[in-house]
N, C-alpha and C positions, 0 to 999 in steps of 0.2 A: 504493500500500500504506500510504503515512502519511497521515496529515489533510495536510500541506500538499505532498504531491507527488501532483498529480493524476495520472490512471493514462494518459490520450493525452496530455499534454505532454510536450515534447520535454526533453532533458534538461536543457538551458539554464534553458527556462521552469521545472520542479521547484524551481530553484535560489532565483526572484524572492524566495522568504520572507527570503533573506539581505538584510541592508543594504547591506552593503559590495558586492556579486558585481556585478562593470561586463563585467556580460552585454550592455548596451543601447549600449555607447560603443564608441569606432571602436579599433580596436587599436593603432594611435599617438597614441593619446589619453596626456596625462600624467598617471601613476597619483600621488597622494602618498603620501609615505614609505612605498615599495614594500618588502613583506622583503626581508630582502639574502639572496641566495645562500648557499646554508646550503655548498653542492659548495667553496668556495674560502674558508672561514672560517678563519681561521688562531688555531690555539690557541697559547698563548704559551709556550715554550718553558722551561724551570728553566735557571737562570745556571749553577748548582752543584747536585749528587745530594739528590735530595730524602732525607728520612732515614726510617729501615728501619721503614716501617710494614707490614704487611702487606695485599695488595691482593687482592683477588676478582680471579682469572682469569676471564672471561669473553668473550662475542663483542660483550658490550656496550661502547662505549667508555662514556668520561663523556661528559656533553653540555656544550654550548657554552650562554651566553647567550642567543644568536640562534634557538636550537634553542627555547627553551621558548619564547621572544616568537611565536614562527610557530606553534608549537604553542598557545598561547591563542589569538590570533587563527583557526587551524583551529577551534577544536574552540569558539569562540565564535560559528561561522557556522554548526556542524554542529548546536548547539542549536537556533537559529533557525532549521533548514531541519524540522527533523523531528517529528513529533508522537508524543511521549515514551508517553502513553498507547496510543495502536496499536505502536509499538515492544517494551511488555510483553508483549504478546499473540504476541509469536515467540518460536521456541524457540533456543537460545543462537546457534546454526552460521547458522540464516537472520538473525537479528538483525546479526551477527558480519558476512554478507555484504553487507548495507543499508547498513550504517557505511561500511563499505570503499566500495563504489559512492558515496555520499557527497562522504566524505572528499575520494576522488581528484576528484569533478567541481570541489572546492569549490579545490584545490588546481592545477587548472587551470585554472579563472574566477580566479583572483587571481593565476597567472601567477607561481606561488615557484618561484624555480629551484630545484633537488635532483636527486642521483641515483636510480640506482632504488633502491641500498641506502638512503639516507637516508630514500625516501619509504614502503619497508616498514616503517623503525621505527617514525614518525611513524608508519603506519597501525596497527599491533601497537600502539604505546603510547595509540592514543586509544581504539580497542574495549576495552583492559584497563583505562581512565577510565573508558567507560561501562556496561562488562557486568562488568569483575571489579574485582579490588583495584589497579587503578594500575600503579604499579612495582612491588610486592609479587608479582605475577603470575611472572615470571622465578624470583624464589626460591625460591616458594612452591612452583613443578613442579620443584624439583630435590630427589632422594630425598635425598642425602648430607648435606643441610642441616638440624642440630638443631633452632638456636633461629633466628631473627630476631627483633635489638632496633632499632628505629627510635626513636633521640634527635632530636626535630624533624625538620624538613624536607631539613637538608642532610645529616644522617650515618647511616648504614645498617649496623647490622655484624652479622654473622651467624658462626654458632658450627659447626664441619666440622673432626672429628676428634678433639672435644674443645678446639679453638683456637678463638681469636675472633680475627676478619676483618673488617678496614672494607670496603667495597663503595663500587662505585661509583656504584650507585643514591640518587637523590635524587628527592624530590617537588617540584613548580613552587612551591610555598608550603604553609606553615603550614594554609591555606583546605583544599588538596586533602588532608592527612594526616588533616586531621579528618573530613573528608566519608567517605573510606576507613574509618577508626574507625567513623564513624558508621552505615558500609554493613553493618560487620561485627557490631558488638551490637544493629543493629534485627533481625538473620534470628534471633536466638534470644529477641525479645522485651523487650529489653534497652537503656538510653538512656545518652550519656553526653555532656554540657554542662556550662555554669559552675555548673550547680545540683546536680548529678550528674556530679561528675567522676572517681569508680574506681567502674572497672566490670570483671567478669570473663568474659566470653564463650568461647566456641569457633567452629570455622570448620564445615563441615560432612565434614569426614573429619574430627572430633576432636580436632582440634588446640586446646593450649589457650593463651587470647587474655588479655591483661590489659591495658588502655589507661587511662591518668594523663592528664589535660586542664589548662591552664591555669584556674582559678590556680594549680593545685599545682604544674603542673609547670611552673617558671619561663620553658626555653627551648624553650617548642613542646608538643604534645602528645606521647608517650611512649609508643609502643605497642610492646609484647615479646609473640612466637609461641614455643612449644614446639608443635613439629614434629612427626608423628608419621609414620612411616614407611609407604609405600603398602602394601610387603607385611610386616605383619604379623610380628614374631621369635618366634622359638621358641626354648624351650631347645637344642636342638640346633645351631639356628645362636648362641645364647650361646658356648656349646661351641667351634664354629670361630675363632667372636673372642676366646678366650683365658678370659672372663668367670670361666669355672666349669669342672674338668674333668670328663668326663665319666661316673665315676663318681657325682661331685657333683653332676651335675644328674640320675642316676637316683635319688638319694636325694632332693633335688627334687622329684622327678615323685612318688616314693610321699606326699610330707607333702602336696603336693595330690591326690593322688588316697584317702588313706586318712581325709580330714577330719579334719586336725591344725587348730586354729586357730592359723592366724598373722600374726603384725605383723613388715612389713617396712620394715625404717628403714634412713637413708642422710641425705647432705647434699644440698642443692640439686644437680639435675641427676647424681646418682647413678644414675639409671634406676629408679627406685623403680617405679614406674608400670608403666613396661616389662615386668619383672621381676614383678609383678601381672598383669599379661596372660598372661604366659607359664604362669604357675602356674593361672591357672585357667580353660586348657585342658583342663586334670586331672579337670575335674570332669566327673561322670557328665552324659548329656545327661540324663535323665529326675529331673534336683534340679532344684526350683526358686527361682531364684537372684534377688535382688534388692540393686539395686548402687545404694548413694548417694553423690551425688557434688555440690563446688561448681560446675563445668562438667564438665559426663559428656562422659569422654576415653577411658573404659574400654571396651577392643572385645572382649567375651565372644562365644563360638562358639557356644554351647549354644543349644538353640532355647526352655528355661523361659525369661525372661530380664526383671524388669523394672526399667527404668530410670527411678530417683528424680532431680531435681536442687532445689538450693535456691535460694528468690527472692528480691531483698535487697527492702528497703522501698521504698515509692512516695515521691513529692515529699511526700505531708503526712506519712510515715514512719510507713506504715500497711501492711499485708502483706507482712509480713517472714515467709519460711519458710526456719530455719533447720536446722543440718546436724542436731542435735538431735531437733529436731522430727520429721525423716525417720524417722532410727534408729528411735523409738520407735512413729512410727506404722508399719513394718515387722513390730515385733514382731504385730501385727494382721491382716495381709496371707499369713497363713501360710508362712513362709518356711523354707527348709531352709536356706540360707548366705546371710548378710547380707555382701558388698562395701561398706568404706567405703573411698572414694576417698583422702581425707586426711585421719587424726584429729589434730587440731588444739583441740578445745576439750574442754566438759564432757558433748558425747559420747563420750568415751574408756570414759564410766562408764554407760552404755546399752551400749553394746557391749561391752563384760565382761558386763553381765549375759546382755546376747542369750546369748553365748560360752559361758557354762557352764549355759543353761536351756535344752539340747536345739536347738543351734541350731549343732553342732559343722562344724566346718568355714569357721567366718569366717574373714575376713582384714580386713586395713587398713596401710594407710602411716601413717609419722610420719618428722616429723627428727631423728635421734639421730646420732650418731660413734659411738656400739658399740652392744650389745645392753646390756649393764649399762645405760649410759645409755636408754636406750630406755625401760626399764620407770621410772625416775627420773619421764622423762618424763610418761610414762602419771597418775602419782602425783599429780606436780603439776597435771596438768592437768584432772583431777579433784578435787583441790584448790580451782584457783582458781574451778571452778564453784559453789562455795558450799558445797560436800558439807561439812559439818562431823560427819567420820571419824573415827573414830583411823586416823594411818598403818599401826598393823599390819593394821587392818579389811582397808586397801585394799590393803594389799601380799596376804591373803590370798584378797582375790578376783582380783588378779593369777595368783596360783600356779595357783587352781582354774580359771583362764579361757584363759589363754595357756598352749601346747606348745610353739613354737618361733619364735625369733626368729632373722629373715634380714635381716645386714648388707650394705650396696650401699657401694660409694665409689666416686668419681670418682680418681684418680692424681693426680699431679704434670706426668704426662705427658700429660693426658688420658682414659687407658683407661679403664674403668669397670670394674669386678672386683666379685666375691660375695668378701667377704672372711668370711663366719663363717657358720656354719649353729651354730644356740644351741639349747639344750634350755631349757626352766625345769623345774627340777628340785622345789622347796621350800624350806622354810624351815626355820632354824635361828636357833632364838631370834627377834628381830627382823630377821633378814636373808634376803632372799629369794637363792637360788640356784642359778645356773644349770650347763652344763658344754658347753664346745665338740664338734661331732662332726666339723665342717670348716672348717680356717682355711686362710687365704692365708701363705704364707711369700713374704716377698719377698725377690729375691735383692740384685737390684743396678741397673746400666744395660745395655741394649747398645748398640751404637758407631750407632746411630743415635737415641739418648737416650729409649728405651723401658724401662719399667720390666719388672723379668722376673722370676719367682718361679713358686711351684707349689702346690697345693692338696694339702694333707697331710691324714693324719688325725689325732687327739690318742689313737688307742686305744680307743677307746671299742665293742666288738666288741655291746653289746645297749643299743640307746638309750631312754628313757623312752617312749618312742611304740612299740617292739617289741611289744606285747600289741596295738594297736590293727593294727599292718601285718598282724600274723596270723590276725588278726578277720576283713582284705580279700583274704585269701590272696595278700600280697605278703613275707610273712616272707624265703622263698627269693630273693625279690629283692632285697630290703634288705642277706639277707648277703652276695648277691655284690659287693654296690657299695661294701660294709663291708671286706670282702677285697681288692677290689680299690684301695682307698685306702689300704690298710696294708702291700701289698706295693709298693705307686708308693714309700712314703713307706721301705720298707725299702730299697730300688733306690737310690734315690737321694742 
């Protein structure tokens, strides 16, 4: 089936491409510097309690020295036996089972002693060297896993519960994290070297990839995963995890389904995105929806759907398509709801305009700590695109563009909460504003050091968006979730 494993030779003969393989020599032949027996390696023991790091429970141990040297030497003979080109041409599970068949002859022509546990890992860690991401393979199939940050080659820590976790995972060197890297930003078209060292990618479920190379990154190459979960959240399972109660996420469901334009802001790892997905679910199948993004992470249901992404410059630093750029060629594409992934520059100011020229129903992320700040944000950042405004100009095409700002936070504890559902109201004189319709009241801790509070209402019995719910014949809903938040907050 490969170029150098003929199809009637025996399986010894397949093997000749190897250098090393003493197929040909008598079996009391003396080998030099044979591996040493991986079955009786003795790991070194701590004198005194290591201190309180926190560790990835797993069925993985950590590996030994002796572990990776057998493992190069393997997977340095598996190169040389097989021909890489016919290898692309199977489809993963047959490829998966070539390796293994491989593997094992190559590991009993060189006579390494191992149990059978040791020689399944070694066979699981060299197919996920050659078909997947390495060590990353283990993490990467576990749902409950946020982030993965890999700091070079020997530290791994991954993010479960809102905590961050050293692991035990390590790569053989510095060589294989970057080949990994490198496996990972070629599939979406993408390079990244000492000429080109940040680069942003995604994995193929969506997950979003950001890798720093030396020179930048001093100790190793640096690659950090935001993880995206296999099954899809909803507000409703928001709702179970505490996030939002569930009146608050039927008031939710109507701002995306009654095309409110909104920006939803939060800090790093708030769920911002998350929280974007969920919302527009909302949306009618028969709108057609166009989502820009720096690495499209965004998993829309709808079947209109088309997905933009932005390309950085080439080595002479020529075809650069920026986030900008998208927006605006959007507005040309006929769109009923433009998605932008993360507003971050002097698209802020195409996307206000999209927002209030019949294009009702956007949305987009930013980083902010409250909704006040949020629109700050906005300000500046069409600022520093060159707009030379007057601030009231742009504070007034805030009012006329944005309906509702939705705050994300991460805790103290980890949890992630909707801590505000915001109106923008207007302006008065030079100040734009807004009025809360859902905050988070925090209480306190509980005796397992969770943060604990409840989503109130501020009163607010008919909200700025009230004419538009009763436009989509959601009024009768609105007031229930409106009632129902104001008797929780009288209850309590």
């Amino acid at each position: 089936m490969f170029g150098k494993r003929p199809t009637g030779a025996s399986s010894t003969q397949k093997l000749r491409a190897v250098p090393s393989a003493p197929a040909a020599e008598p079996a009391s032949a003396p080998r030099a510097n044979p591996a040493p027996p991986l079955a009786v390696v003795k790991r070194d023991e701590p004198s005194s309690p290591p201190p309180p790091v926190p560790q990835l429970i797993t069925t993985e141990q950590p590996r030994s020295d002796d572990y990776y040297q057998t493992k190069s030497m393997v997977f340095g003979a598996l190169i040389e036996a097989i021909d890489v080109s016919q290898l692309a041409k199977l489809d993963t599970e047959s490829a998966r089972e070539e390796i293994r068949d491989i593997v094992s002859e190559i590991i009993r022509l060189k006579n390494v002693m191992m149990s059978i546990a040791e020689q399944e890992d070694l066979l699981d860690d060299i197919c996920n060297d050659v078909l997947g991401y390495g060590p990353l393979e283990p993490l990467l199939a576990r749902d409950d896993i946020a982030d993965v940050m890999v700091n070079g080659a020997q530290k791994t820590y991954i993010e479960v519960s809102g905590k961050i976790q050293l692991t035990s995972v390590r790569f053989r060197d510095n060589s294989q994290l970057m080949n990994v890297c490198q496996r990972i930003v070629s599939q979406v078209g993408r390079r990244v070297d000492e000429s080109s060292p940040i680069c942003d990618a995604r994995l193929p479920d969506g997950s979003r990839v950001n890798v720093i190379v030396p020179p930048l990154a001093i100790d190793g190459p640096a690659l950090t995963i935001r993880k995206f979960k296999k099954e899809k959240l909803t507000l409703d399972q928001l709702t179970k995890f505490g996030s939002i109660s569930q009146p608050g996420a039927e008031i939710l469901k109507i701002i995306g389904r009654v095309r409110c334009n909104v920006l939803i802001s939060g800090g790093t790892g708030s769920g911002k995105t998350t929280l974007l997905n969920c919302l527009t679910r909302y949306i009618d199948d028969d709108e057609r929806i166009i989502t820009c993004e720096d690495a499209a992470e965004l998993q829309l249901q709808q079947p209109h759907v088309v997905r933009l992404e932005t390309r950085p410059p080439n080595l002479e630093g020529q075809g650069q398509v920026t986030m900008r750029d998208l927006v605006r060629n959007c507005l040309r594409m006929r769109p009923e709801r433009i998605i932008v992934g993360e507003v971050r520059g002097p698209e802020a100011f195409d996307l206000l305009q999209a927002m209030n020229t019949g294009h009702d129903g956007s949305m987009g992320t930013l980083h902010a700590n409250s909704p006040r700040e949020a629109l700050s944000r906005v300000e500046s950042m069409i600022t520093m695109g060159g707009f030379s405004l007057p601030p009231r100009t742009i504070r007034e095409m805030m009012v006329s563009s944005v309906d509702v700002i939705v705050q994300a936070a991460r805790l103290r504890d980890g949890s992630r909460r909707i801590t505000h559902i915001t109106e923008v109201m207007g302006m008065e004189g030079d100040v734009v504003i807004t009025q809360d319709i859902v905050v988070f009241d925090m209480g306190g801790e509980d005796a397992n050091g969770r943060v604990t509070g409840r989503h109130v209402s501020t009163g607010i019995g008919r909200p700025r968006f009230w004419e538009r719910a009763r436009y989509f014949g959601e009024a009768t809903r609105l007031a229930t979730a409106l009632d129902a938040l104001e008797q929780k907050a009288q209850t309590a």
